[in-house]
mmCIF entry with sequence, helices, sheets and N, C-alpha, C, O atoms, coordinates in Angstrom:
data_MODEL
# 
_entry.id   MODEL 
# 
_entity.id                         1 
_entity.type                       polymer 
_entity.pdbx_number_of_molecules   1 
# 
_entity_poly.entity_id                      1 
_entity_poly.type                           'polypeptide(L)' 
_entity_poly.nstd_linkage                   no 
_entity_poly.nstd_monomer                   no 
_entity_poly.pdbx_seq_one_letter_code       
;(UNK)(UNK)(UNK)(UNK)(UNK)(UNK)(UNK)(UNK)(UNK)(UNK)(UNK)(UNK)(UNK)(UNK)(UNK)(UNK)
(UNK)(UNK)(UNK)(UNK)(UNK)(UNK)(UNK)(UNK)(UNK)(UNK)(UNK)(UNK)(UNK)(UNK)(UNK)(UNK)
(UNK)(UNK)(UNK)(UNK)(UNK)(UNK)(UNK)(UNK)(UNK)(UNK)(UNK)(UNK)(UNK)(UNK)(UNK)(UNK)
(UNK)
;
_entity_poly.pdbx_seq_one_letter_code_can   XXXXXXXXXXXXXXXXXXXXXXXXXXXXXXXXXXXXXXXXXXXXXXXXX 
_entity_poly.pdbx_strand_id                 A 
# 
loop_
_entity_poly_seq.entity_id 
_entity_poly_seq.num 
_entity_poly_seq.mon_id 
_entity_poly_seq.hetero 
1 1  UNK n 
1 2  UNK n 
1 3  UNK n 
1 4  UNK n 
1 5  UNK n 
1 6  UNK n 
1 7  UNK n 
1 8  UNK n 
1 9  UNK n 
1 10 UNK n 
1 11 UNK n 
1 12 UNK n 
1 13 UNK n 
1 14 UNK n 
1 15 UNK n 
1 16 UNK n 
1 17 UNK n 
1 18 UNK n 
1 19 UNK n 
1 20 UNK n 
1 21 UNK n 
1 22 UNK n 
1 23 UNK n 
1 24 UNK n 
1 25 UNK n 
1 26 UNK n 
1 27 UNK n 
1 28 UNK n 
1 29 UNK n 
1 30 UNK n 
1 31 UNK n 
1 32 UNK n 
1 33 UNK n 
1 34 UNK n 
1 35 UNK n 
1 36 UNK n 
1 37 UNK n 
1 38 UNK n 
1 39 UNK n 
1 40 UNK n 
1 41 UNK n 
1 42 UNK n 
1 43 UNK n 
1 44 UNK n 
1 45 UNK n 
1 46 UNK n 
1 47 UNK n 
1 48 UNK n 
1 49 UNK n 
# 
_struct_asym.id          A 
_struct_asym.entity_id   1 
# 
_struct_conf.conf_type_id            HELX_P 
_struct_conf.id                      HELX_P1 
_struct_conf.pdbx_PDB_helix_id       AA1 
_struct_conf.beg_label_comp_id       UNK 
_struct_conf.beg_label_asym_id       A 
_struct_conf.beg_label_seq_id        2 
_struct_conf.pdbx_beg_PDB_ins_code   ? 
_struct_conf.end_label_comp_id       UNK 
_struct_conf.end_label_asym_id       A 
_struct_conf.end_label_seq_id        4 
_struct_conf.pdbx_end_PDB_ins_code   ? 
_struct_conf.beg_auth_comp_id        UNK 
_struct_conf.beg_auth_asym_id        A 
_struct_conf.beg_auth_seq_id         2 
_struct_conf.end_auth_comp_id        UNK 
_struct_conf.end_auth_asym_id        A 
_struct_conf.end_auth_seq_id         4 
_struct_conf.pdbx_PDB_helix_class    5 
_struct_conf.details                 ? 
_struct_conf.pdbx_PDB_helix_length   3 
# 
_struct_conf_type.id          HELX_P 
_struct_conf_type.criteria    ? 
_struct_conf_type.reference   ? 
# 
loop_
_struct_sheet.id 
_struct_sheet.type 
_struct_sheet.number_strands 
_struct_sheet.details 
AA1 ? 3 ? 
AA2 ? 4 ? 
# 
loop_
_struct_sheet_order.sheet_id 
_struct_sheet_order.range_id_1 
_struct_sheet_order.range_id_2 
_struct_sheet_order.offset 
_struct_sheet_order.sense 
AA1 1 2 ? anti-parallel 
AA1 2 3 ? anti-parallel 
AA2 1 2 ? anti-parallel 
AA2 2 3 ? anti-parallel 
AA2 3 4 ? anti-parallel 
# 
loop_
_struct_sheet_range.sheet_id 
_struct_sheet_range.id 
_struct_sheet_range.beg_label_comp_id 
_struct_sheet_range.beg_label_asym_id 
_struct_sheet_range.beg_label_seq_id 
_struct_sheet_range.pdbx_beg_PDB_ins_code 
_struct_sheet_range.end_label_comp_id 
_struct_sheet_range.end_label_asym_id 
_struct_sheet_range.end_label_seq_id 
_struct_sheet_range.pdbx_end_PDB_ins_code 
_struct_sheet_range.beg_auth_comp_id 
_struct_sheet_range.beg_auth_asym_id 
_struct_sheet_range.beg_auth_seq_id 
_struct_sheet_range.end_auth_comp_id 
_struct_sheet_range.end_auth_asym_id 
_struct_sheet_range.end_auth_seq_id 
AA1 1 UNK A 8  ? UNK A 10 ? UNK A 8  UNK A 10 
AA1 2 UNK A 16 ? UNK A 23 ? UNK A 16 UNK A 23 
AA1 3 UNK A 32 ? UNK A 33 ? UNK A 32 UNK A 33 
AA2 1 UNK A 8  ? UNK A 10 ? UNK A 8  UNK A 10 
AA2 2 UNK A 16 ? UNK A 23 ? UNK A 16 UNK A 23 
AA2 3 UNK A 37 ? UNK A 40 ? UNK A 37 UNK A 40 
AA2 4 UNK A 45 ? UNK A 48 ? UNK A 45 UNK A 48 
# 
loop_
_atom_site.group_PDB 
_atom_site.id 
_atom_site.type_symbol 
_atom_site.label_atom_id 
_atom_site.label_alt_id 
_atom_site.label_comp_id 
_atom_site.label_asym_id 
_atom_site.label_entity_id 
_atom_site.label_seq_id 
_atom_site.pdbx_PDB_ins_code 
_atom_site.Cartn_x 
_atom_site.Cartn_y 
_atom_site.Cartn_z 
_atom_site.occupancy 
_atom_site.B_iso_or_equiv 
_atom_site.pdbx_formal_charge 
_atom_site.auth_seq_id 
_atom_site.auth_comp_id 
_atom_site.auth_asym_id 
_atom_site.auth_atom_id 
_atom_site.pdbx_PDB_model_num 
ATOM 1   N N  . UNK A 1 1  ? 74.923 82.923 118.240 1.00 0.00 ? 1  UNK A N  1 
ATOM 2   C CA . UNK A 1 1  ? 74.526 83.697 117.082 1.00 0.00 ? 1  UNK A CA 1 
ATOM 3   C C  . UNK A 1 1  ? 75.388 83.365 115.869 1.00 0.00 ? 1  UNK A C  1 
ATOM 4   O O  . UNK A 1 1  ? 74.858 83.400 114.758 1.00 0.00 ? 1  UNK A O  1 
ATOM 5   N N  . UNK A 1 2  ? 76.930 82.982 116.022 1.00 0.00 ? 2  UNK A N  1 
ATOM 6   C CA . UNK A 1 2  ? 77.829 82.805 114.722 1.00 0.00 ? 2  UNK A CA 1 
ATOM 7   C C  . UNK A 1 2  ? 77.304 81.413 113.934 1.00 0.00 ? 2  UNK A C  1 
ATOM 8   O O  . UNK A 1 2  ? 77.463 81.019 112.778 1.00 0.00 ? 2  UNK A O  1 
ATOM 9   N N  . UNK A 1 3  ? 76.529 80.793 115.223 1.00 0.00 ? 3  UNK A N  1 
ATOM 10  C CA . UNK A 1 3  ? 76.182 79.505 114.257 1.00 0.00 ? 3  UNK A CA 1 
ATOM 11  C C  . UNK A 1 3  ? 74.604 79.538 113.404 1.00 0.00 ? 3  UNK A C  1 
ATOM 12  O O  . UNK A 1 3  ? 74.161 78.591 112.755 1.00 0.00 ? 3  UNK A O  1 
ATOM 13  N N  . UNK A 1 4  ? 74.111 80.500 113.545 1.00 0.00 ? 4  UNK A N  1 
ATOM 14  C CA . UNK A 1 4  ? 73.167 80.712 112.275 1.00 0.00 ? 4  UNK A CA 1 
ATOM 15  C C  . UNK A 1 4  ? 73.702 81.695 110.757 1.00 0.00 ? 4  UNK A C  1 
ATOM 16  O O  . UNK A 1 4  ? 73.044 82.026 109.771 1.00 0.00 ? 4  UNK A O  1 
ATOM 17  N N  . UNK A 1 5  ? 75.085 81.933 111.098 1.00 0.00 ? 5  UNK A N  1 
ATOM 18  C CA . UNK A 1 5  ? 75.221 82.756 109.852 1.00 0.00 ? 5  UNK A CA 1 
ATOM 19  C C  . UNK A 1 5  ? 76.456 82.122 109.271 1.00 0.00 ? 5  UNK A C  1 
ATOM 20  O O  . UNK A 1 5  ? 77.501 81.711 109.776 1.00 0.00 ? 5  UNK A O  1 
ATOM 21  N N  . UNK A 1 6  ? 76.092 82.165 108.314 1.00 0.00 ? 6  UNK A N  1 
ATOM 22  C CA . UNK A 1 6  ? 77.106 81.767 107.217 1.00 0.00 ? 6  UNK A CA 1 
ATOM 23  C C  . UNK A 1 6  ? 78.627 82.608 107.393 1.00 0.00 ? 6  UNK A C  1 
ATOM 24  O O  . UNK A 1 6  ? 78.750 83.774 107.770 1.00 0.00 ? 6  UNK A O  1 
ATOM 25  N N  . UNK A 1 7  ? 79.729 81.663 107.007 1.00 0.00 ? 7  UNK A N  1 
ATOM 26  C CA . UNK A 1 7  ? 81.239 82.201 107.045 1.00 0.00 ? 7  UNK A CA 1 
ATOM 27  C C  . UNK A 1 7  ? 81.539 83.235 106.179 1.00 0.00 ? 7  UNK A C  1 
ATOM 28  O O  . UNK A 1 7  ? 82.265 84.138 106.594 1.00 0.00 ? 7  UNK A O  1 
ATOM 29  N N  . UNK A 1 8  ? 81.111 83.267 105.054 1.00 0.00 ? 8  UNK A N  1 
ATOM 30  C CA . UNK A 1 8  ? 81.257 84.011 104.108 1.00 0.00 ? 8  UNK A CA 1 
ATOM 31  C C  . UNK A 1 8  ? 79.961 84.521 103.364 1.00 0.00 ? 8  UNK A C  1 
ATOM 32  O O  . UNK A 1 8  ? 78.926 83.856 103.322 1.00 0.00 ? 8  UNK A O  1 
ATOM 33  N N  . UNK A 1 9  ? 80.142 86.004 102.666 1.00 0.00 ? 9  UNK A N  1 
ATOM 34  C CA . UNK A 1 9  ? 79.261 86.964 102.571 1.00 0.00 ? 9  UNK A CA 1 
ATOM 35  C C  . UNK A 1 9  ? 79.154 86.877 100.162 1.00 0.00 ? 9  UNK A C  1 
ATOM 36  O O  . UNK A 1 9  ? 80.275 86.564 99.760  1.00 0.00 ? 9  UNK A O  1 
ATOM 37  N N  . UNK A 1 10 ? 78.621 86.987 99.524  1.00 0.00 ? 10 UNK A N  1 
ATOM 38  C CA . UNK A 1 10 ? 78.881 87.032 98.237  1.00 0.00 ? 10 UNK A CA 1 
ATOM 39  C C  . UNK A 1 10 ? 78.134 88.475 98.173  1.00 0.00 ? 10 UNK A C  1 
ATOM 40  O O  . UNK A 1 10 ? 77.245 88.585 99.017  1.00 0.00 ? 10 UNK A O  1 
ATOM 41  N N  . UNK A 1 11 ? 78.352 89.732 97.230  1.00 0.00 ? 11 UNK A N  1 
ATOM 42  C CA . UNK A 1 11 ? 77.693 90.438 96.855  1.00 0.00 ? 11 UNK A CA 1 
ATOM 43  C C  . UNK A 1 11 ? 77.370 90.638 95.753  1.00 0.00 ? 11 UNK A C  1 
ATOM 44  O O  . UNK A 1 11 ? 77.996 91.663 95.484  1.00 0.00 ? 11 UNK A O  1 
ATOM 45  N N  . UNK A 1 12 ? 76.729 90.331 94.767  1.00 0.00 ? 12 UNK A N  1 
ATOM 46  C CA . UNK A 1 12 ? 76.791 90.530 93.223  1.00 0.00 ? 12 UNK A CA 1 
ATOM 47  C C  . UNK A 1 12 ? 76.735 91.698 92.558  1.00 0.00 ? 12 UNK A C  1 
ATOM 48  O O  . UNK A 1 12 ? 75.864 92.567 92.594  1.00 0.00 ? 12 UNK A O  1 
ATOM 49  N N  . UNK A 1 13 ? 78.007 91.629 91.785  1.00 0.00 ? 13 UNK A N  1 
ATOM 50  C CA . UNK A 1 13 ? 77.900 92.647 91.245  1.00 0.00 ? 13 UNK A CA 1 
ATOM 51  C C  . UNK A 1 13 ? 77.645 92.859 89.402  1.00 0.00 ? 13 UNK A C  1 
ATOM 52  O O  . UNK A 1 13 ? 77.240 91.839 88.844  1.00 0.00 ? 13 UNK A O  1 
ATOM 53  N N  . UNK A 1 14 ? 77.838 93.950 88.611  1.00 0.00 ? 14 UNK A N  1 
ATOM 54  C CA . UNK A 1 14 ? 77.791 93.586 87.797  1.00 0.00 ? 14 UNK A CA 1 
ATOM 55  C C  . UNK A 1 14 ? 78.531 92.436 86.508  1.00 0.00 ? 14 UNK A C  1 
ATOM 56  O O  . UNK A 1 14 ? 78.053 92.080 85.431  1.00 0.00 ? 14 UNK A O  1 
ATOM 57  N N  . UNK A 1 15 ? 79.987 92.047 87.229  1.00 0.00 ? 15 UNK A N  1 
ATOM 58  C CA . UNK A 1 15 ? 80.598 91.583 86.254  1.00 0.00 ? 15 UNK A CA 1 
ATOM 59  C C  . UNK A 1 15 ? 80.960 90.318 87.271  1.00 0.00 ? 15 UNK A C  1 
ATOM 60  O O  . UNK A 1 15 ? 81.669 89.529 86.646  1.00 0.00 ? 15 UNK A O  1 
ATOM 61  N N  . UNK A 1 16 ? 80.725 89.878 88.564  1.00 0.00 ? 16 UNK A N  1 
ATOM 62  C CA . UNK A 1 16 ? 81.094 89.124 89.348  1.00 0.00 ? 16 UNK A CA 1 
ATOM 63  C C  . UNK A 1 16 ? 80.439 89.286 90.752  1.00 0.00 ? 16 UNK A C  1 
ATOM 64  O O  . UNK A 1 16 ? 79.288 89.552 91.098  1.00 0.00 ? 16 UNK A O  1 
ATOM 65  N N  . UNK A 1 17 ? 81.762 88.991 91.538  1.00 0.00 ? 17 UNK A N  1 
ATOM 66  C CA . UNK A 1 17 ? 80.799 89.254 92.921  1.00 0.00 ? 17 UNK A CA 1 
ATOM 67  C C  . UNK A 1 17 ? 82.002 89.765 93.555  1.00 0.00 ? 17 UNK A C  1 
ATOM 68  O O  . UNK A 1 17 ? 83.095 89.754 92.989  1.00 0.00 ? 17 UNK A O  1 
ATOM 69  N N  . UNK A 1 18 ? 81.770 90.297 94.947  1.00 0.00 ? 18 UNK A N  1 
ATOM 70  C CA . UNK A 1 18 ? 82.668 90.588 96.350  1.00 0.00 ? 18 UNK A CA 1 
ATOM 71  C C  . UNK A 1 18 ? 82.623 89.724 97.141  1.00 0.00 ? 18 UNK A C  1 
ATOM 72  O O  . UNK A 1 18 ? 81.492 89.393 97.497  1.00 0.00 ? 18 UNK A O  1 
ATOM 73  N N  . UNK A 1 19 ? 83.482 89.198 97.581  1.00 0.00 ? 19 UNK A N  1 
ATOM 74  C CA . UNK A 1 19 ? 83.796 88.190 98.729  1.00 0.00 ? 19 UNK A CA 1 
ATOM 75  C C  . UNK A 1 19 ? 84.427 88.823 99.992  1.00 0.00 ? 19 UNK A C  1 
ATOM 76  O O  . UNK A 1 19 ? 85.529 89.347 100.153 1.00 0.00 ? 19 UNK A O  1 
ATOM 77  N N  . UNK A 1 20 ? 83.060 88.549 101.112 1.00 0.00 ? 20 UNK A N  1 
ATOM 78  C CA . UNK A 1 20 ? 83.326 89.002 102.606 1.00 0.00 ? 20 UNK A CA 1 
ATOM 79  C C  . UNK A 1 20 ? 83.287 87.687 103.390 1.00 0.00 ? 20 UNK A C  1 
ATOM 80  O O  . UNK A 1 20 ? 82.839 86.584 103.077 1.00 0.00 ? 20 UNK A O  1 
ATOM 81  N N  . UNK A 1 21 ? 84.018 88.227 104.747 1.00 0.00 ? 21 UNK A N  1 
ATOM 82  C CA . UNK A 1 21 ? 84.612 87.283 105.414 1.00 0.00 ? 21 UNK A CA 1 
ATOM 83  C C  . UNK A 1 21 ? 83.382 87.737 106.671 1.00 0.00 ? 21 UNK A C  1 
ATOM 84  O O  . UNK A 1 21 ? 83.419 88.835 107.227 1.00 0.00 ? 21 UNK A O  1 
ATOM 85  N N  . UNK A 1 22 ? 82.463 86.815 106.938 1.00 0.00 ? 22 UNK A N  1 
ATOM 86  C CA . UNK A 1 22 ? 81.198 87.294 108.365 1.00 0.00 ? 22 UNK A CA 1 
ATOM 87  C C  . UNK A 1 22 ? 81.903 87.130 109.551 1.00 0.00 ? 22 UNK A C  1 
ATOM 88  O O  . UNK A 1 22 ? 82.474 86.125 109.974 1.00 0.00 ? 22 UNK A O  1 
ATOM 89  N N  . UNK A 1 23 ? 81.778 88.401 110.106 1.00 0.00 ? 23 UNK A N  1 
ATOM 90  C CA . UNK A 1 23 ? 82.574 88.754 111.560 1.00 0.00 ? 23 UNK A CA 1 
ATOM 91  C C  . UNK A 1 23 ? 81.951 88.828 112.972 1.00 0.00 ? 23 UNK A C  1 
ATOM 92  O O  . UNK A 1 23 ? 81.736 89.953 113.424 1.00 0.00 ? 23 UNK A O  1 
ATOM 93  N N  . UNK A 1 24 ? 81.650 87.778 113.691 1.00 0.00 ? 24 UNK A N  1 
ATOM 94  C CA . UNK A 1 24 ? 80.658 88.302 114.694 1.00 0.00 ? 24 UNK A CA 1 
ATOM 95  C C  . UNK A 1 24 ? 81.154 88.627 115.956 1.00 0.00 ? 24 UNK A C  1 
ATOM 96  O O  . UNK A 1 24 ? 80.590 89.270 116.842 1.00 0.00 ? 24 UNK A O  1 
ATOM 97  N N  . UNK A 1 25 ? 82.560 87.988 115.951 1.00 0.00 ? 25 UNK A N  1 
ATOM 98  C CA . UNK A 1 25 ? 83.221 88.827 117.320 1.00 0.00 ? 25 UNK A CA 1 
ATOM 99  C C  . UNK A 1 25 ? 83.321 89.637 118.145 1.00 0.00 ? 25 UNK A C  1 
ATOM 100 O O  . UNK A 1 25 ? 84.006 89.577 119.166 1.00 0.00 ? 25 UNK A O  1 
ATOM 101 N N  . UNK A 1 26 ? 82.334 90.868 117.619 1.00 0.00 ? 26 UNK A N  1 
ATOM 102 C CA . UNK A 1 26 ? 82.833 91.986 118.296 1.00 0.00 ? 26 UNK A CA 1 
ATOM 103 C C  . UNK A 1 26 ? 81.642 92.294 119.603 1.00 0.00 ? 26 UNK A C  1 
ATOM 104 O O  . UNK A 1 26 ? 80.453 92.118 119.867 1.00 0.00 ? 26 UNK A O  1 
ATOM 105 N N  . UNK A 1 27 ? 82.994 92.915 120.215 1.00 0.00 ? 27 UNK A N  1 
ATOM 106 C CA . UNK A 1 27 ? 81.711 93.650 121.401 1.00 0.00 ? 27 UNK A CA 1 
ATOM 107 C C  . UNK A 1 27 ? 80.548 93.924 121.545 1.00 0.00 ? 27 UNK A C  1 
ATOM 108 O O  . UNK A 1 27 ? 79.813 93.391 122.376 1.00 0.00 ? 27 UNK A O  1 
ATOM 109 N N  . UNK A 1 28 ? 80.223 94.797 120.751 1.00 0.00 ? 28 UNK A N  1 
ATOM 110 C CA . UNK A 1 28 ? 79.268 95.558 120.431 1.00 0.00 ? 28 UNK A CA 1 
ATOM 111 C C  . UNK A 1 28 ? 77.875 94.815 120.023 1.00 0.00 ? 28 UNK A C  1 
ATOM 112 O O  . UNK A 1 28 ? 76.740 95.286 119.950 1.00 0.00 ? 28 UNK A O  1 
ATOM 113 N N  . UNK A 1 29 ? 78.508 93.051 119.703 1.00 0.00 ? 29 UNK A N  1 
ATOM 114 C CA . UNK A 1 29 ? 77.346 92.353 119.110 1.00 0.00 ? 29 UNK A CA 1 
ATOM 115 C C  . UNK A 1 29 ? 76.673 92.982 117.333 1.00 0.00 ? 29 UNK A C  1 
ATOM 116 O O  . UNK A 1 29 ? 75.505 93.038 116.948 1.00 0.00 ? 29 UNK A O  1 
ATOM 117 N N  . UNK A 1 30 ? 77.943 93.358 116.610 1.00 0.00 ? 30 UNK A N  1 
ATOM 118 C CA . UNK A 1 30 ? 77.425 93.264 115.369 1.00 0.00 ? 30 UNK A CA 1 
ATOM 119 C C  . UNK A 1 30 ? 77.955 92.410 114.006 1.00 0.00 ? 30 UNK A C  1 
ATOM 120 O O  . UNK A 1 30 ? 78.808 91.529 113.906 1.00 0.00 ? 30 UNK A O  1 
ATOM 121 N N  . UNK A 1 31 ? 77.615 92.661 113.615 1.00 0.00 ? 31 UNK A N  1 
ATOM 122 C CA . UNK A 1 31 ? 78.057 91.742 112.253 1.00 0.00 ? 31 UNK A CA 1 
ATOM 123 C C  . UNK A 1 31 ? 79.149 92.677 111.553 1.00 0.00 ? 31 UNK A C  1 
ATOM 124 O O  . UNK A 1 31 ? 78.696 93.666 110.978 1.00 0.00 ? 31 UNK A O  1 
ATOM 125 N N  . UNK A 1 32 ? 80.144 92.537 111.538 1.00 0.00 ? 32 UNK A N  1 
ATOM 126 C CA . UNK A 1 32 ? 81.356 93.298 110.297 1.00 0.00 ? 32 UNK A CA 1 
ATOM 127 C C  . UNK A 1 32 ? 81.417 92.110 109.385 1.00 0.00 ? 32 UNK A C  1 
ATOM 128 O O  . UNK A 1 32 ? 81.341 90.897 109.577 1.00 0.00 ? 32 UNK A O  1 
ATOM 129 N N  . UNK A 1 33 ? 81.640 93.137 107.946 1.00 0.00 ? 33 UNK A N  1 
ATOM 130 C CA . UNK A 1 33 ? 81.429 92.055 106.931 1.00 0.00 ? 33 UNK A CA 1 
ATOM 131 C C  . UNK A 1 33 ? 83.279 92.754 106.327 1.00 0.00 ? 33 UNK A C  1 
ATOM 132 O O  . UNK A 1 33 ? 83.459 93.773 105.661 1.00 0.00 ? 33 UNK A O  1 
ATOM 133 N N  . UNK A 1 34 ? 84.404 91.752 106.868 1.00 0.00 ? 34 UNK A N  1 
ATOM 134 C CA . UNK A 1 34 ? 85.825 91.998 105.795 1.00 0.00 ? 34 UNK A CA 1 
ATOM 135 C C  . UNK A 1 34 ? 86.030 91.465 104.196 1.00 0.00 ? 34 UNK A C  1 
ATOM 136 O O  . UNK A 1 34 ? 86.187 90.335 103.733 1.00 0.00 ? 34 UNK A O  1 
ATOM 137 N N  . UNK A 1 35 ? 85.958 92.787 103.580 1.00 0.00 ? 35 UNK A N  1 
ATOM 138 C CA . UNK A 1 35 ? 86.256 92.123 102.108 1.00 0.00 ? 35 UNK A CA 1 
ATOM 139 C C  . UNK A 1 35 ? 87.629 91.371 102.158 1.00 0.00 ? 35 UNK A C  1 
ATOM 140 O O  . UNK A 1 35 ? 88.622 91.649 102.831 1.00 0.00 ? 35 UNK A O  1 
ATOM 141 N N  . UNK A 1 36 ? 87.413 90.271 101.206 1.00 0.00 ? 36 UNK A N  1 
ATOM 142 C CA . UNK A 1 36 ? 88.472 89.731 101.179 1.00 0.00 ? 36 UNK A CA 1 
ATOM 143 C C  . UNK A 1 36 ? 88.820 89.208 99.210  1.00 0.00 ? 36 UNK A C  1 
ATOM 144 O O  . UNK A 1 36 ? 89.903 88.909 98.706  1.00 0.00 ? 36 UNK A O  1 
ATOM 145 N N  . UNK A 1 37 ? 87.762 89.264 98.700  1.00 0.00 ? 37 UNK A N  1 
ATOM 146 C CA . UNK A 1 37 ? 88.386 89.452 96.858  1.00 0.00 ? 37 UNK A CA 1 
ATOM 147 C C  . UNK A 1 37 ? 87.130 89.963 96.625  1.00 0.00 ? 37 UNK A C  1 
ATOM 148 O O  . UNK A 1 37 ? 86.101 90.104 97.285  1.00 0.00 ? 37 UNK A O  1 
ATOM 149 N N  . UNK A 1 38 ? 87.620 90.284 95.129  1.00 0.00 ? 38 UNK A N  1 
ATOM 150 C CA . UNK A 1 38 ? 86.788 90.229 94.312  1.00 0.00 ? 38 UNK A CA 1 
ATOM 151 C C  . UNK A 1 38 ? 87.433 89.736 92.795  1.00 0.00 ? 38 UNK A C  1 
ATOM 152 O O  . UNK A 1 38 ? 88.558 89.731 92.295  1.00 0.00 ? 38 UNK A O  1 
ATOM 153 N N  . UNK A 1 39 ? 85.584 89.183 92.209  1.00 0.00 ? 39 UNK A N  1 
ATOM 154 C CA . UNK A 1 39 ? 85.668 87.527 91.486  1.00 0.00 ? 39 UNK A CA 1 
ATOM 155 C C  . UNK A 1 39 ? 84.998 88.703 89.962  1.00 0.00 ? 39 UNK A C  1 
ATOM 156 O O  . UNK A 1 39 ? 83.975 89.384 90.035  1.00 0.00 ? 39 UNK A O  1 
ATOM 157 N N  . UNK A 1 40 ? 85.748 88.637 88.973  1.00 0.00 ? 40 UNK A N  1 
ATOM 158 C CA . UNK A 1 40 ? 85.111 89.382 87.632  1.00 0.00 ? 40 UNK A CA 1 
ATOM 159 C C  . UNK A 1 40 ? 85.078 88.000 86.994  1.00 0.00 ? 40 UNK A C  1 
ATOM 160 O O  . UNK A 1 40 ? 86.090 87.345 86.744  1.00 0.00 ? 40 UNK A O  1 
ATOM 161 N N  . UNK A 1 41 ? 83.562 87.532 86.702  1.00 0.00 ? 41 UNK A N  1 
ATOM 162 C CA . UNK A 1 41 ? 83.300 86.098 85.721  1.00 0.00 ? 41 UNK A CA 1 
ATOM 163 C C  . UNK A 1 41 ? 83.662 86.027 83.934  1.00 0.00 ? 41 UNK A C  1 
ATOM 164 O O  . UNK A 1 41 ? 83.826 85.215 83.023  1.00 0.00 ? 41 UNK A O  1 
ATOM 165 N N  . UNK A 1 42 ? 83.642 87.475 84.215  1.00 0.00 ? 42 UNK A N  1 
ATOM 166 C CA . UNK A 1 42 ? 84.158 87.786 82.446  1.00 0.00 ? 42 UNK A CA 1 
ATOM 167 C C  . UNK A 1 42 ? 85.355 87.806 82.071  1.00 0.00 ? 42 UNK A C  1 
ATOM 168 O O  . UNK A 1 42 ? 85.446 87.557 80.869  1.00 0.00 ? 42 UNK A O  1 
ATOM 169 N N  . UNK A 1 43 ? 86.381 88.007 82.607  1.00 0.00 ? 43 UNK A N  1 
ATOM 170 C CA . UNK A 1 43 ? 87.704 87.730 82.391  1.00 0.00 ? 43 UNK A CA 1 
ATOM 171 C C  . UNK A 1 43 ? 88.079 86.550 83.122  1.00 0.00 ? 43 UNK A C  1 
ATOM 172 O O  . UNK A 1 43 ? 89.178 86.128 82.762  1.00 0.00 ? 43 UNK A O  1 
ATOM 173 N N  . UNK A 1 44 ? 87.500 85.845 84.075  1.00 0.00 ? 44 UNK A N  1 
ATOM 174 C CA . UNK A 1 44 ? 88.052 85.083 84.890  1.00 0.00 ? 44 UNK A CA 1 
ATOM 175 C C  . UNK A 1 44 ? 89.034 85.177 86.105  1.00 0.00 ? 44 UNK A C  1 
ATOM 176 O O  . UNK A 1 44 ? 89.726 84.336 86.679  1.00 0.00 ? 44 UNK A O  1 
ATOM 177 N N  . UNK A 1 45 ? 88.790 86.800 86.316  1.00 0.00 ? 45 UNK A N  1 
ATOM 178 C CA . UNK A 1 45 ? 89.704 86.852 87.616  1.00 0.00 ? 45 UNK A CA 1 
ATOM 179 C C  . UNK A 1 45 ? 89.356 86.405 88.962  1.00 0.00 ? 45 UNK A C  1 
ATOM 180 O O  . UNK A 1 45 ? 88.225 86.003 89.238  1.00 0.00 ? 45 UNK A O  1 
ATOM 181 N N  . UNK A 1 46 ? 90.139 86.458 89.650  1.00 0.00 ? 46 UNK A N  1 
ATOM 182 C CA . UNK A 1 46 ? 89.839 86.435 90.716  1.00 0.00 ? 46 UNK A CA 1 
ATOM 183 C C  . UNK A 1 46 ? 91.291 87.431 91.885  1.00 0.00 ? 46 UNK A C  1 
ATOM 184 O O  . UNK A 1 46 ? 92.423 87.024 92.146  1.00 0.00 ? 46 UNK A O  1 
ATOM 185 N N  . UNK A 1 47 ? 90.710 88.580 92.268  1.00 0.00 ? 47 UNK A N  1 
ATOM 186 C CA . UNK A 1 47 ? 91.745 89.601 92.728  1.00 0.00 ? 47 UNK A CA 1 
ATOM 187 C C  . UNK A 1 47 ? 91.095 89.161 94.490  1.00 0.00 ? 47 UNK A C  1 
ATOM 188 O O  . UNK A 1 47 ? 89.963 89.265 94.962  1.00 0.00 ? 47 UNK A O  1 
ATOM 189 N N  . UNK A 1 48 ? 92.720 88.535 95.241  1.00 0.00 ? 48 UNK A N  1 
ATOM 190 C CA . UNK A 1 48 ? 92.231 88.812 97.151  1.00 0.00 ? 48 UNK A CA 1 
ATOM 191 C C  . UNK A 1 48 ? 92.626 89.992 97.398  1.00 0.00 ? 48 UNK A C  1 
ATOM 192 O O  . UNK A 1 48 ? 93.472 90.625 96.766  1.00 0.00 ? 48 UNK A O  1 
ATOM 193 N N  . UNK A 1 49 ? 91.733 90.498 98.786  1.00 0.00 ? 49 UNK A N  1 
ATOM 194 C CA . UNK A 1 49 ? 92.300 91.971 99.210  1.00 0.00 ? 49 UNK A CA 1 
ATOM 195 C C  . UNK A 1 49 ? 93.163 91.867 100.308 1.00 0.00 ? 49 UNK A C  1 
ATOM 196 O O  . UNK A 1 49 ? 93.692 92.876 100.774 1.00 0.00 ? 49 UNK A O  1 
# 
């Protein structure tokens, strides 16, 4: 199953996006999505969590 999904998750938001890390490890057989930054295109940041 990890090899049909992509490593990483983008969410768009209004000024950039969220960057998740795709988790399929778990027991349970689900997908956890770990934030790991977020990207503001208007200032040029880029903040990791």
């Amino acid at each position: 199953m990890s090899g049909d999904l992509p490593d990483y998750y983008f969410s768009i938001r209004e000024n950039g996006a969220a960057v998740f890390r795709v988790d399929t490890e778990n027991r349970q057989r689900r997908i956890e999505l770990d934030q790991i930054a977020l990207v503001n295109v208007n200032k040029g940041e880029v903040k990791p969590s």
